[in-house]
PDB file as gemmi writes it, atoms N, CA and C in Angstrom:
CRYST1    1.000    1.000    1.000  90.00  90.00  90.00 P 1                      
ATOM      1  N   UNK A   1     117.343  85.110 132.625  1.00  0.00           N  
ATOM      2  CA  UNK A   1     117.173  83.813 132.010  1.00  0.00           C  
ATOM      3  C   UNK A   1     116.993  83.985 130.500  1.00  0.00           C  
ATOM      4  N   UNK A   2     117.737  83.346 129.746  1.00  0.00           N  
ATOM      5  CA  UNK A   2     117.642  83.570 128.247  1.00  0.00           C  
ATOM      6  C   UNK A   2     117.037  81.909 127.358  1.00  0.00           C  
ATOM      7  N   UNK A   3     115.996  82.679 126.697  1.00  0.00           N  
ATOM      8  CA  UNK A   3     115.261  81.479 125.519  1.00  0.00           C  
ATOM      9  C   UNK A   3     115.630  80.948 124.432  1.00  0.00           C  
ATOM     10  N   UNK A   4     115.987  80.079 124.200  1.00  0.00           N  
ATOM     11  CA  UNK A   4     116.369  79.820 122.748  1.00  0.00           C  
ATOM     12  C   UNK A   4     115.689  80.571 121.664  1.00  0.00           C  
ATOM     13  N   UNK A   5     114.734  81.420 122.044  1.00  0.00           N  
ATOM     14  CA  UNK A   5     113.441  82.221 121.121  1.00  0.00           C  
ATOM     15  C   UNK A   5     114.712  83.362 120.748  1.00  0.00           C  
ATOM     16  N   UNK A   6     114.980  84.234 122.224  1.00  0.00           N  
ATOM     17  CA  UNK A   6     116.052  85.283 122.521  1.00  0.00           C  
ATOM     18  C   UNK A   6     117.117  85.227 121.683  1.00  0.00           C  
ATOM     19  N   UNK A   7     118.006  83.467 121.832  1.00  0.00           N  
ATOM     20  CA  UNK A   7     119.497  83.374 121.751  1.00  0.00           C  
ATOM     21  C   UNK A   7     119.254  83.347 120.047  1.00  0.00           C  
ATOM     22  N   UNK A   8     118.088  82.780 119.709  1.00  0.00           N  
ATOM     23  CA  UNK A   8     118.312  82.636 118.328  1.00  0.00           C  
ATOM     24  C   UNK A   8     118.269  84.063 117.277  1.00  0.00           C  
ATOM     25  N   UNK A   9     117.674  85.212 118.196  1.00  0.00           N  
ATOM     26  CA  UNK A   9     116.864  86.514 117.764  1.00  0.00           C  
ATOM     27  C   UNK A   9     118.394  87.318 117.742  1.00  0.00           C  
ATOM     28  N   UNK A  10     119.583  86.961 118.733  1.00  0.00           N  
ATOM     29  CA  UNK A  10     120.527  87.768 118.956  1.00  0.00           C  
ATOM     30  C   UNK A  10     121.370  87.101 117.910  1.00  0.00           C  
ATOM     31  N   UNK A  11     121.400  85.968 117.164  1.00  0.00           N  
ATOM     32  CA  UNK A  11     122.255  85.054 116.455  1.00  0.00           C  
ATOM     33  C   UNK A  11     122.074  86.327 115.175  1.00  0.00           C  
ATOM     34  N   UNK A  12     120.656  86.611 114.642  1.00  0.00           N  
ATOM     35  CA  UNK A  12     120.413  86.432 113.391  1.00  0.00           C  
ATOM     36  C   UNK A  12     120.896  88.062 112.801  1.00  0.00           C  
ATOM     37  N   UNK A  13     120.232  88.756 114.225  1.00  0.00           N  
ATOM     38  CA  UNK A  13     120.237  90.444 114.396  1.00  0.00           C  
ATOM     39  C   UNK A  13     121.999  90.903 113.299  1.00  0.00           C  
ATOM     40  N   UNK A  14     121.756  92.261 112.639  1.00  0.00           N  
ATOM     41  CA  UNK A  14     122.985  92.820 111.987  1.00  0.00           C  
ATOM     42  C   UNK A  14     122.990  93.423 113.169  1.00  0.00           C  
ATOM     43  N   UNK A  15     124.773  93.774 112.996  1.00  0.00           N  
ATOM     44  CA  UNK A  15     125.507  94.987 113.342  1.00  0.00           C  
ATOM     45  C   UNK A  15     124.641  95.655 113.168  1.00  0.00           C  
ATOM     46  N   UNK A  16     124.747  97.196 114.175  1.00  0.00           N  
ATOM     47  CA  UNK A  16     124.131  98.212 114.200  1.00  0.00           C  
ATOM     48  C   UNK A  16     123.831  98.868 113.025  1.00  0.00           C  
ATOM     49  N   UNK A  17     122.933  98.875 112.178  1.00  0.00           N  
ATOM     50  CA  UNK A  17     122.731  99.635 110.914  1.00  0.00           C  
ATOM     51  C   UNK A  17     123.137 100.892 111.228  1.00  0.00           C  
ATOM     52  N   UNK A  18     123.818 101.651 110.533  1.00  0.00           N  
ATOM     53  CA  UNK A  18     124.208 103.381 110.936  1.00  0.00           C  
ATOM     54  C   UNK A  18     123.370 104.377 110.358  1.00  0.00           C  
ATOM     55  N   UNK A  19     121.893 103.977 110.472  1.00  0.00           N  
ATOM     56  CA  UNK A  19     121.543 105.256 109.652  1.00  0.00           C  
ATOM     57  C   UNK A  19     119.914 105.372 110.474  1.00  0.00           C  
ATOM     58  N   UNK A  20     119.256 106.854 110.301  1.00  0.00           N  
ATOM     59  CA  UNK A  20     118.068 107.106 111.325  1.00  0.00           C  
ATOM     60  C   UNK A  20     116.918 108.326 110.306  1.00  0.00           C  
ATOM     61  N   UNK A  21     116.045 108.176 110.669  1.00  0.00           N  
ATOM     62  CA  UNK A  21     115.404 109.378 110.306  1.00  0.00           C  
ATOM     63  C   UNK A  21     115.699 110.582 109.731  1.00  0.00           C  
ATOM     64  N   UNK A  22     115.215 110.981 108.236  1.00  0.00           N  
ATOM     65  CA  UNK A  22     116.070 112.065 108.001  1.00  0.00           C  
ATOM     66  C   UNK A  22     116.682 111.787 107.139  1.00  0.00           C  
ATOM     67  N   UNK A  23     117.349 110.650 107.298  1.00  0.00           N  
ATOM     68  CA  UNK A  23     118.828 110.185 106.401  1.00  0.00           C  
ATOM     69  C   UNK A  23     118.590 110.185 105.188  1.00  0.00           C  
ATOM     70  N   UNK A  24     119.135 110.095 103.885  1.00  0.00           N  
ATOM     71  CA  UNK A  24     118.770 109.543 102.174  1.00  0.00           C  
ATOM     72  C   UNK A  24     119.343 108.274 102.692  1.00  0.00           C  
ATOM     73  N   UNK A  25     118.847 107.469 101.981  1.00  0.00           N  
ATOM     74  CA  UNK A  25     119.641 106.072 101.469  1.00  0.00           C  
ATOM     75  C   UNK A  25     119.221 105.296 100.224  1.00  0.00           C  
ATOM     76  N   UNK A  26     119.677 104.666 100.221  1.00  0.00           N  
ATOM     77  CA  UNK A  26     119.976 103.574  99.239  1.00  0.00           C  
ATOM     78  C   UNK A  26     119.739 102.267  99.099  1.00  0.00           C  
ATOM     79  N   UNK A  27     118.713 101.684  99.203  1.00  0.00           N  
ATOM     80  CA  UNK A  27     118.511 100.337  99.290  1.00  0.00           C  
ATOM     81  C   UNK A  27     118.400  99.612  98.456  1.00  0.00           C  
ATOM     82  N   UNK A  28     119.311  98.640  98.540  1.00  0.00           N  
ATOM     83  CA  UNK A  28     119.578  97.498  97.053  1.00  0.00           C  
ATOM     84  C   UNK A  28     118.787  96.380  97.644  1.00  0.00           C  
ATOM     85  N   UNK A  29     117.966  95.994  97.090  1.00  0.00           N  
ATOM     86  CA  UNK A  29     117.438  94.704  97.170  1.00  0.00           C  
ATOM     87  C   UNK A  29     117.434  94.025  95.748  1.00  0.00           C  
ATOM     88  N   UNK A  30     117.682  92.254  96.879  1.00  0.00           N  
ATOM     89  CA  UNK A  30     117.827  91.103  95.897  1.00  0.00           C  
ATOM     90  C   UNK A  30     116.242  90.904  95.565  1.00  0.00           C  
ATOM     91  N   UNK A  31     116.359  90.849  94.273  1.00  0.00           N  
ATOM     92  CA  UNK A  31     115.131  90.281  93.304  1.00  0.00           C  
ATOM     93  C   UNK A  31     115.476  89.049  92.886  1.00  0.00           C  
ATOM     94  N   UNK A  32     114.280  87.911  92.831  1.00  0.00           N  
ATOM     95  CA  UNK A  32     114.428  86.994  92.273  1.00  0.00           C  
ATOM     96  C   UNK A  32     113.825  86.217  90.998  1.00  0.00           C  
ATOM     97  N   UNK A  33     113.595  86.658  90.186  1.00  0.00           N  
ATOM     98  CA  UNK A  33     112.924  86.149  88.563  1.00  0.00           C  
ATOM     99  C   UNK A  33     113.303  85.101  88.207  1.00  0.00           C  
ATOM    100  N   UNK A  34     112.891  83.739  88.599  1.00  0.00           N  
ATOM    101  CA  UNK A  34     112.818  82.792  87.860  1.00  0.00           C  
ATOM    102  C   UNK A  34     114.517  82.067  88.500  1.00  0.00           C  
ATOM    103  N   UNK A  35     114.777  81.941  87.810  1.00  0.00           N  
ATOM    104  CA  UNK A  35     116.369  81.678  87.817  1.00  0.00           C  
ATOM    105  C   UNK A  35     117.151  82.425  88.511  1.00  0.00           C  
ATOM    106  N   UNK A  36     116.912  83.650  88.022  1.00  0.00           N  
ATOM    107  CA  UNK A  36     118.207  85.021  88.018  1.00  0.00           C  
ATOM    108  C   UNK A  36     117.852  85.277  89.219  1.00  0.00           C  
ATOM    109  N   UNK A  37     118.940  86.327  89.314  1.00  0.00           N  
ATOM    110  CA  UNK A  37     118.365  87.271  90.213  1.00  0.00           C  
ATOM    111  C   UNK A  37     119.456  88.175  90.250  1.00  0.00           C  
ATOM    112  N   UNK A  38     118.568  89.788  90.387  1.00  0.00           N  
ATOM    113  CA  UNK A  38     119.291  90.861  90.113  1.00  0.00           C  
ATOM    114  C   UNK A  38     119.214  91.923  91.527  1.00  0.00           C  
ATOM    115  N   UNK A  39     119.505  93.119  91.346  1.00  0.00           N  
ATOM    116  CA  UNK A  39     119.687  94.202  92.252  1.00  0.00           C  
ATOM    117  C   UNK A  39     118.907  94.992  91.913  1.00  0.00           C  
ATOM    118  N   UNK A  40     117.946  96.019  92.541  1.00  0.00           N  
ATOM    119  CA  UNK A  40     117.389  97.038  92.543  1.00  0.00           C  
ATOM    120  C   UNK A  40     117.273  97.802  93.675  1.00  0.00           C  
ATOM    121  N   UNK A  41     117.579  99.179  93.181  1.00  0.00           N  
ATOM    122  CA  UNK A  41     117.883 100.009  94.149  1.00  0.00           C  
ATOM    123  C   UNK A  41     116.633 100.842  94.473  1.00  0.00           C  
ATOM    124  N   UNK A  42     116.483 101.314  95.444  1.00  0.00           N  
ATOM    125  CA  UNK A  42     115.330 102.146  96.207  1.00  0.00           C  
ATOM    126  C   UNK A  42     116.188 103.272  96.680  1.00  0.00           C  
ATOM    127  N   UNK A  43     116.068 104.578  95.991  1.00  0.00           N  
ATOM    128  CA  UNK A  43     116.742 106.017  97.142  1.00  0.00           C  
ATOM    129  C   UNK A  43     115.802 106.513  97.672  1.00  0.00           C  
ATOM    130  N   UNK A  44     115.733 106.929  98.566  1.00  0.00           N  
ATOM    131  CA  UNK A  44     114.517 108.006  99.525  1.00  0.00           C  
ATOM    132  C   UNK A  44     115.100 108.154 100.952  1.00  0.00           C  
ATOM    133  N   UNK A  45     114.417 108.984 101.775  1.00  0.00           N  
ATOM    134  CA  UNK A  45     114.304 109.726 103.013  1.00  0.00           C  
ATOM    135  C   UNK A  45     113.583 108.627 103.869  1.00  0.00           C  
ATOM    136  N   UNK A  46     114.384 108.401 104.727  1.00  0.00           N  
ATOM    137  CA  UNK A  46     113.960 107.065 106.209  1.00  0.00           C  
ATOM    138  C   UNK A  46     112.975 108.078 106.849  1.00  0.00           C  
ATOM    139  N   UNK A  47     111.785 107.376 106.871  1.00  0.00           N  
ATOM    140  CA  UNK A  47     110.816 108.496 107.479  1.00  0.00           C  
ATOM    141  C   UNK A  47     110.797 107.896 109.222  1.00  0.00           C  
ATOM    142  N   UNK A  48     111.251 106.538 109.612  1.00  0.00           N  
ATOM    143  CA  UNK A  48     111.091 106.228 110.449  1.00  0.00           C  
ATOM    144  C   UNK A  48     111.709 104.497 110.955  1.00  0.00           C  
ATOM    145  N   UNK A  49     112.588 104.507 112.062  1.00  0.00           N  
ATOM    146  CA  UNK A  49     112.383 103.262 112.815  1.00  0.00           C  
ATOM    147  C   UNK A  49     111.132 103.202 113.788  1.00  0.00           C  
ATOM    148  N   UNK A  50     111.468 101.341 113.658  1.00  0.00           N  
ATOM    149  CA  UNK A  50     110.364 101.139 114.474  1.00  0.00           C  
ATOM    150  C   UNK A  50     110.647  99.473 115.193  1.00  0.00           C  
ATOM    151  N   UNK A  51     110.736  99.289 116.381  1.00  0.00           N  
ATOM    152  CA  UNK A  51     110.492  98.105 116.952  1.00  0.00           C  
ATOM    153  C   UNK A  51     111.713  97.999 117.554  1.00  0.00           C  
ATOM    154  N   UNK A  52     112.440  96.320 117.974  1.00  0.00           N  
ATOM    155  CA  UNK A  52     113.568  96.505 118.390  1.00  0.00           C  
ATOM    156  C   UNK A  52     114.308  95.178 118.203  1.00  0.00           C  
ATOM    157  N   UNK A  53     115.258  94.696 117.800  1.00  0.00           N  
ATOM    158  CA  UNK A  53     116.087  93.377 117.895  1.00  0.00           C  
ATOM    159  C   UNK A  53     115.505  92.825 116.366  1.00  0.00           C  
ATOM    160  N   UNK A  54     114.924  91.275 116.436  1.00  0.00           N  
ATOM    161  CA  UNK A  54     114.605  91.095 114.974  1.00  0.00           C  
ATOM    162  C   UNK A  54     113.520  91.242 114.358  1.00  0.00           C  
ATOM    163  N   UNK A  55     113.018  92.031 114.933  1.00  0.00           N  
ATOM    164  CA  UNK A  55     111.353  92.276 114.044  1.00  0.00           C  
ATOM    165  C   UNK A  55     111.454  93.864 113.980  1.00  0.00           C  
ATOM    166  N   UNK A  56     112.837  94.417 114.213  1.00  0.00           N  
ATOM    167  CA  UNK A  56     112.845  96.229 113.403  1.00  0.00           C  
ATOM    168  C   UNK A  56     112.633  96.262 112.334  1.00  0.00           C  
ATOM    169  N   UNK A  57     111.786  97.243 111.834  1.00  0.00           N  
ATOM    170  CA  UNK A  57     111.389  97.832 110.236  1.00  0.00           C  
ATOM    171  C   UNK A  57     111.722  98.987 110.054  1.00  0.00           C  
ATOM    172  N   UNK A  58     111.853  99.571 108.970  1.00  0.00           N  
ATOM    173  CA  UNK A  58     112.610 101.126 108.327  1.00  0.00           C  
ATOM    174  C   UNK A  58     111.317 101.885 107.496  1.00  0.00           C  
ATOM    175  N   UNK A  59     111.204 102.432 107.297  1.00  0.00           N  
ATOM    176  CA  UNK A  59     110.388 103.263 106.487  1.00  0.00           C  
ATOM    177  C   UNK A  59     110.936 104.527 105.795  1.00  0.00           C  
ATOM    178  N   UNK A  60     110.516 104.350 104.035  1.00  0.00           N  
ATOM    179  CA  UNK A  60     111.675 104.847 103.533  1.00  0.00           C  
ATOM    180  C   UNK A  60     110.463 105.257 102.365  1.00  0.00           C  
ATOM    181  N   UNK A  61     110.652 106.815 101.783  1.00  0.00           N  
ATOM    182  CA  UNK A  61     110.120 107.305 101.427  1.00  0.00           C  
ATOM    183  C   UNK A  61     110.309 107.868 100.081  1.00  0.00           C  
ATOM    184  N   UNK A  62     110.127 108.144  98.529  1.00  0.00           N  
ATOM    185  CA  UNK A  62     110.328 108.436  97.363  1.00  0.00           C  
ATOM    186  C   UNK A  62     109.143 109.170  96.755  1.00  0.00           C  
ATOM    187  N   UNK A  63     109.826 110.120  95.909  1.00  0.00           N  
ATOM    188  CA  UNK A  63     108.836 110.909  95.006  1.00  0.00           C  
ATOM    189  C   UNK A  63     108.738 109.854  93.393  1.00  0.00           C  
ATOM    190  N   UNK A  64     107.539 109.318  93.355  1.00  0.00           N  
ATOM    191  CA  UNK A  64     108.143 108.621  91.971  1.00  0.00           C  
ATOM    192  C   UNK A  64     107.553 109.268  90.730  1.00  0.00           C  
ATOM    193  N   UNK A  65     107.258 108.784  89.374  1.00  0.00           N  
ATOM    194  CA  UNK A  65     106.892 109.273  88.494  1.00  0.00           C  
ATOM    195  C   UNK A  65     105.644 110.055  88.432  1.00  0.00           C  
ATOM    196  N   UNK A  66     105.442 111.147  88.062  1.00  0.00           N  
ATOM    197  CA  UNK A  66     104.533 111.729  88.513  1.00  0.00           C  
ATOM    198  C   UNK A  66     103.836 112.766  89.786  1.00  0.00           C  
ATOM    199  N   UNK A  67     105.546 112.891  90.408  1.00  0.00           N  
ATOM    200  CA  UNK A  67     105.102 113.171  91.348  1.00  0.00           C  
ATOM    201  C   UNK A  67     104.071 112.916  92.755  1.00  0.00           C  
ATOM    202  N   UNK A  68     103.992 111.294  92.500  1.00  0.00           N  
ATOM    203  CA  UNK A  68     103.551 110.342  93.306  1.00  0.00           C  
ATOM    204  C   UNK A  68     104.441 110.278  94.905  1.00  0.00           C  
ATOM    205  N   UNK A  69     104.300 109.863  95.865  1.00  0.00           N  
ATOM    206  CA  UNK A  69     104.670 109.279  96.898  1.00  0.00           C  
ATOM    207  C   UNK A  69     105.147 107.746  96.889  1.00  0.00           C  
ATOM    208  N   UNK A  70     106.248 107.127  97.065  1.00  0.00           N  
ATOM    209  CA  UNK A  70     105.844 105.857  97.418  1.00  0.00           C  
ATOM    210  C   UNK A  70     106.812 105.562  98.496  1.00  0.00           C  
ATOM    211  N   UNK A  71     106.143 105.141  99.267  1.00  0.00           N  
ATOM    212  CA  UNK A  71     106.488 104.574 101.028  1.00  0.00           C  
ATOM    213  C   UNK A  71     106.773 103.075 100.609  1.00  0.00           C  
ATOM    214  N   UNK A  72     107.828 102.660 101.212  1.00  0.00           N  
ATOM    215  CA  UNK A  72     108.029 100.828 101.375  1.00  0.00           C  
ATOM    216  C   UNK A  72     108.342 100.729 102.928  1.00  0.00           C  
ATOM    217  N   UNK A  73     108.359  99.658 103.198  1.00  0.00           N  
ATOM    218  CA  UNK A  73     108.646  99.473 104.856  1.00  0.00           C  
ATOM    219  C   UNK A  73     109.625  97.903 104.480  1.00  0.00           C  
ATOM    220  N   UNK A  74     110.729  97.955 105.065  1.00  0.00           N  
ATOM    221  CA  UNK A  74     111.646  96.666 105.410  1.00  0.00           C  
ATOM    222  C   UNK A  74     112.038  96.305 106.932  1.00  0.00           C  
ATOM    223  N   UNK A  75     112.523  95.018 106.676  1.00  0.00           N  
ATOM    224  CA  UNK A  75     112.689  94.744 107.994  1.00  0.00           C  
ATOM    225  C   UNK A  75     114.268  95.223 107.973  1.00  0.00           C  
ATOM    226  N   UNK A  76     115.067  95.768 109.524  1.00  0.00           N  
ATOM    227  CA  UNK A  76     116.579  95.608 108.999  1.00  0.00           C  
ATOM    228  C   UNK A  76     116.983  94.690 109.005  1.00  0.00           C  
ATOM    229  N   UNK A  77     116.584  93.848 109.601  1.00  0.00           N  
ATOM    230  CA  UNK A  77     117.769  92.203 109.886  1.00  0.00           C  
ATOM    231  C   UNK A  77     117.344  91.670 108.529  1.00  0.00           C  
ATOM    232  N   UNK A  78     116.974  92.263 107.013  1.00  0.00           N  
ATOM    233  CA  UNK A  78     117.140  90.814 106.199  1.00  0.00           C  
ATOM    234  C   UNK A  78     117.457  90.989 105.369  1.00  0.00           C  
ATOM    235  N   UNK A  79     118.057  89.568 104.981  1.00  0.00           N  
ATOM    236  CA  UNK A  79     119.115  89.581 104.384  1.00  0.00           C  
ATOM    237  C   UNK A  79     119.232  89.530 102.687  1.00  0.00           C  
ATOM    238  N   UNK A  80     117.866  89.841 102.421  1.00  0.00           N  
ATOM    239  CA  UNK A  80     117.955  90.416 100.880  1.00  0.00           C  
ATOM    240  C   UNK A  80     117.663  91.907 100.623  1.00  0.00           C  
ATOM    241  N   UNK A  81     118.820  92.878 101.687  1.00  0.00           N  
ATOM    242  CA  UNK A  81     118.741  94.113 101.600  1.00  0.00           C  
ATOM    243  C   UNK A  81     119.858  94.684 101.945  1.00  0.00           C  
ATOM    244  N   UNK A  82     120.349  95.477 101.368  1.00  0.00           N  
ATOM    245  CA  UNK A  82     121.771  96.386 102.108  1.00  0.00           C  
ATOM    246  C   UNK A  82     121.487  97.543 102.004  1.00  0.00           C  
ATOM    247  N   UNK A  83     121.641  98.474 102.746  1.00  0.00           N  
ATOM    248  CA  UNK A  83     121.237  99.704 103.401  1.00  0.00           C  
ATOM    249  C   UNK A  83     122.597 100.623 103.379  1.00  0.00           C  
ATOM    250  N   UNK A  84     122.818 101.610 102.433  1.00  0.00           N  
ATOM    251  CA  UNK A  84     123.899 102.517 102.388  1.00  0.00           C  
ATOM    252  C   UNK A  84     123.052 104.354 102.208  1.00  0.00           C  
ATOM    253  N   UNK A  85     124.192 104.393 103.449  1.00  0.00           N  
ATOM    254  CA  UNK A  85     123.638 105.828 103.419  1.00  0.00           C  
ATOM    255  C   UNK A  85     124.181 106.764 102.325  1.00  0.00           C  
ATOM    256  N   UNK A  86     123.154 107.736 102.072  1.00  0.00           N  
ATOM    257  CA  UNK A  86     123.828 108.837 100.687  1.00  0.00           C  
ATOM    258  C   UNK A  86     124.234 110.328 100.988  1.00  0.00           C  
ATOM    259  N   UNK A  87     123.329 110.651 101.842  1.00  0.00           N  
ATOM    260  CA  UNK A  87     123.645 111.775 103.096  1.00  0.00           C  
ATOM    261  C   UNK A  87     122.531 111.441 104.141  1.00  0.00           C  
ATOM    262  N   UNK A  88     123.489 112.187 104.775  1.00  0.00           N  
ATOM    263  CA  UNK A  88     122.713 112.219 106.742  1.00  0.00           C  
ATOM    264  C   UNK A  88     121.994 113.586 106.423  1.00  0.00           C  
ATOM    265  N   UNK A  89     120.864 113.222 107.371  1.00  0.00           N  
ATOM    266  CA  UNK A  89     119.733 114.285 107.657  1.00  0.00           C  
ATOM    267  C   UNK A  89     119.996 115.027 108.857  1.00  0.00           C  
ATOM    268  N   UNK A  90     119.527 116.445 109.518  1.00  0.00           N  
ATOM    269  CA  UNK A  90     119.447 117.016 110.030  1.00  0.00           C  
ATOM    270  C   UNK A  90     118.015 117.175 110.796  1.00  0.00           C  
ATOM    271  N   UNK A  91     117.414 116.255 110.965  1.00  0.00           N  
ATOM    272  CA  UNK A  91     116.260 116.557 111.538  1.00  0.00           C  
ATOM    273  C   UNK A  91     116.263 115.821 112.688  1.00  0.00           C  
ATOM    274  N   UNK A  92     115.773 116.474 113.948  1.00  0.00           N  
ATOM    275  CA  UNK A  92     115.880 115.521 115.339  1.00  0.00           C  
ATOM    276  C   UNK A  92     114.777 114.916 115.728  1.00  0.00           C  
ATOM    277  N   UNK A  93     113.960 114.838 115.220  1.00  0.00           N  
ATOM    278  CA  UNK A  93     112.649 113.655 116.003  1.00  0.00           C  
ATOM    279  C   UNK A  93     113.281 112.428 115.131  1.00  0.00           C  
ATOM    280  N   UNK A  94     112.158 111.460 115.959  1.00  0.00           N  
ATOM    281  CA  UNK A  94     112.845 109.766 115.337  1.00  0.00           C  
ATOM    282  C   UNK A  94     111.520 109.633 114.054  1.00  0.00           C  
ATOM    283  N   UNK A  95     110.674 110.187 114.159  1.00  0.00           N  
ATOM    284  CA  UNK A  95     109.330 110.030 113.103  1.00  0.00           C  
ATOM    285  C   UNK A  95     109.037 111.447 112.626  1.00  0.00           C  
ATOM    286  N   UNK A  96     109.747 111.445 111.215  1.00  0.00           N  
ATOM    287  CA  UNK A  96     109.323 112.737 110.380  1.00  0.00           C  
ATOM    288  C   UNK A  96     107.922 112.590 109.666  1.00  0.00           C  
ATOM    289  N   UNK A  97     106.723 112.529 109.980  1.00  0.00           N  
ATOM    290  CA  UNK A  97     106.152 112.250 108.865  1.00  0.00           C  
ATOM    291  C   UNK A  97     105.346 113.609 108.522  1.00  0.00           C  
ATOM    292  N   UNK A  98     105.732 113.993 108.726  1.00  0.00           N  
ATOM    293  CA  UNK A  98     105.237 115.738 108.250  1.00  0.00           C  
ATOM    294  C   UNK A  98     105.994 115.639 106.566  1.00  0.00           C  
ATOM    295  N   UNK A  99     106.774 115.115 106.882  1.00  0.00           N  
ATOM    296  CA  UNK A  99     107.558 115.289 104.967  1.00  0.00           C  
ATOM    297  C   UNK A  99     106.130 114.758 104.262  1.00  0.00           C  
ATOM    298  N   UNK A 100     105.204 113.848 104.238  1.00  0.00           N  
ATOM    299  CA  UNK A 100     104.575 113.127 103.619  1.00  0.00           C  
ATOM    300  C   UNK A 100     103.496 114.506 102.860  1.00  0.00           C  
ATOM    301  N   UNK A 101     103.607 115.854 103.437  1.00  0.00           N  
ATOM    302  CA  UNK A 101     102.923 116.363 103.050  1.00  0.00           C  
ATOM    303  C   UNK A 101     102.924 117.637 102.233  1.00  0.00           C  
ATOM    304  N   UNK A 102     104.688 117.671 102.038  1.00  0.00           N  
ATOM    305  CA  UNK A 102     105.532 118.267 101.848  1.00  0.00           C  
ATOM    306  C   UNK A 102     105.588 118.105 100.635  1.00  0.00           C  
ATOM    307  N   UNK A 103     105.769 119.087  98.977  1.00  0.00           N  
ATOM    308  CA  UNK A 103     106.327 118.963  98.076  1.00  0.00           C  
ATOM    309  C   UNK A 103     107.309 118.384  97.800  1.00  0.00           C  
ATOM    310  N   UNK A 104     107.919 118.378  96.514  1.00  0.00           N  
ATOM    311  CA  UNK A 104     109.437 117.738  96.518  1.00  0.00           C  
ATOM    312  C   UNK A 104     110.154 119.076  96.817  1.00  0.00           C  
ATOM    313  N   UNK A 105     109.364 120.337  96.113  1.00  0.00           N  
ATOM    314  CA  UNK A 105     110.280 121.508  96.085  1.00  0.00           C  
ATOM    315  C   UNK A 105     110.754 122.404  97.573  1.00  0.00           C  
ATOM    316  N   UNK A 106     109.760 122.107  98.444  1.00  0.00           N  
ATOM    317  CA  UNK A 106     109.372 122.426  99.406  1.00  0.00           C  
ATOM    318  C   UNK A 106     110.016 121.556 100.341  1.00  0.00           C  
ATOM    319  N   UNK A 107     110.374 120.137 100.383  1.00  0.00           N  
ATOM    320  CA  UNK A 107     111.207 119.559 100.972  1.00  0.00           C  
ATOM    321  C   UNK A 107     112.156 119.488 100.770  1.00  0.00           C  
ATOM    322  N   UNK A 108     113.159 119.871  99.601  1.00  0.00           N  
ATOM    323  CA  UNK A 108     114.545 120.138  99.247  1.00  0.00           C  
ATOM    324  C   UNK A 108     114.385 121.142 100.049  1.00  0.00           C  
ATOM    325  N   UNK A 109     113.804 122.719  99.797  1.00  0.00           N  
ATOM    326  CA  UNK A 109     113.999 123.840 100.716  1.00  0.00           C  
ATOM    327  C   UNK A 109     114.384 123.636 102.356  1.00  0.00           C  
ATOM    328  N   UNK A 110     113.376 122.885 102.828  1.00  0.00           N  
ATOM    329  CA  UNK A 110     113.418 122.426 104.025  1.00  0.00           C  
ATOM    330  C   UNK A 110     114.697 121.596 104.535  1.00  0.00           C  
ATOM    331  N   UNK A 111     115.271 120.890 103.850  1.00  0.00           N  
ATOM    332  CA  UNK A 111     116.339 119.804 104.487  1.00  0.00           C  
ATOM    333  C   UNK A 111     117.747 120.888 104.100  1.00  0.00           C  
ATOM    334  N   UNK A 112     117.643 122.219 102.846  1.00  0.00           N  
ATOM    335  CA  UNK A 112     118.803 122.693 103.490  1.00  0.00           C  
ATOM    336  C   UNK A 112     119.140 123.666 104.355  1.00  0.00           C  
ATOM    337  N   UNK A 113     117.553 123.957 104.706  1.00  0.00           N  
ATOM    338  CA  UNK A 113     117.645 125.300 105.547  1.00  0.00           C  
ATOM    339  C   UNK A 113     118.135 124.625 107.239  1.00  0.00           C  
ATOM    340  N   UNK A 114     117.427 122.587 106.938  1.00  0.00           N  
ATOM    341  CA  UNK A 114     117.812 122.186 108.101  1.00  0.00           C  
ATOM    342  C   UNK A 114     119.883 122.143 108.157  1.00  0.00           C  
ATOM    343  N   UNK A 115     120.575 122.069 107.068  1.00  0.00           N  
ATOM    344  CA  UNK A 115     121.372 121.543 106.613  1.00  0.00           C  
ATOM    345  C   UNK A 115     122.678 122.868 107.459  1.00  0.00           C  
ATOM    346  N   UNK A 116     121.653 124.035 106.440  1.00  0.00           N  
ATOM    347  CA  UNK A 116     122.749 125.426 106.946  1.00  0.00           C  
ATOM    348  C   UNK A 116     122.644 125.825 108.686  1.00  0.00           C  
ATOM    349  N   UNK A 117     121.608 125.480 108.801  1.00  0.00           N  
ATOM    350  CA  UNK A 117     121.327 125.471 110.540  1.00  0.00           C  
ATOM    351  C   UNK A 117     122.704 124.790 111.246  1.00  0.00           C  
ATOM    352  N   UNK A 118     122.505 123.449 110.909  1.00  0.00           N  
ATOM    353  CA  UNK A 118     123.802 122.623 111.722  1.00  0.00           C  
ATOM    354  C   UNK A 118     124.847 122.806 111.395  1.00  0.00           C  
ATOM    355  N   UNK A 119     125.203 123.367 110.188  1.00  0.00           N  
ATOM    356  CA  UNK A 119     126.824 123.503 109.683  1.00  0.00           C  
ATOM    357  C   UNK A 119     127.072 125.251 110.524  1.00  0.00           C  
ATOM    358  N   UNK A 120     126.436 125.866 110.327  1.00  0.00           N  
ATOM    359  CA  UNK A 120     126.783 126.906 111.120  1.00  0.00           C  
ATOM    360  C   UNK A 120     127.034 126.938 112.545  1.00  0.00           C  
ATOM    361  N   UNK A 121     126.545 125.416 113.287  1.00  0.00           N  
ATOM    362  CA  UNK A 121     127.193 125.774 114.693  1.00  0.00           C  
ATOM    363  C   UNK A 121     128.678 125.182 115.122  1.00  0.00           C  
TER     364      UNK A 121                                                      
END                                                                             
């Protein structure tokens, strides 16, 4: 039996986003200032999905100035965001969060030692 709660949740849902844990990406989000409105991009490491249909969120991870951390969380279904991948990751759990504790230098090391692993088989 299906709800108008359901039919409306399957209306709104994107195409399968193609990208998972691990991954780099790219997230452009719409900003809105006043009038305008511009693009800003977010790159970092998807540390994690989570949920399912229209209330999924992404978690997406950056080294910023200073050598800071900064974590954002989005929903995928919305629609002031586009999601392009920059490279695919090599790591197989669905929740990396061990990176969080990880250098930057120390996590470059890590993603190509994951990198030469898979290209060699």
């Amino acid at each position: 039996m299906s709800t108008p709660v359901k039919e409306k949740e399957t209306e709104q849902v994107k195409t399968d986003p193609n990208f998972r844990a691990g991954d780099t990406v790219r997230v452009q989000v719409k900003i809105r200032e006043g009038n305008r409105e511009r693009i800003q991009n977010f790159d970092g490491i998807v540390l994690s999905r989570r949920g399912a249909g229209d209330s999924e969120t992404f978690t997406v991870r950056r080294i910023g100035v200073g050598g800071v951390g900064i974590e954002r969380i989005w929903p995928v279904n919305s629609p002031q965001i586009q999601v392009n991948v920059v490279r695919r990751g090599a790591y197989r759990r669905s929740k990396i969060y061990f990176i969080r504790g990880l250098s930057a230098r120390a996590l470059a090391a890590a993603s190509a030692s994951k990198r030469t692993k898979v290209s060699s088989k």
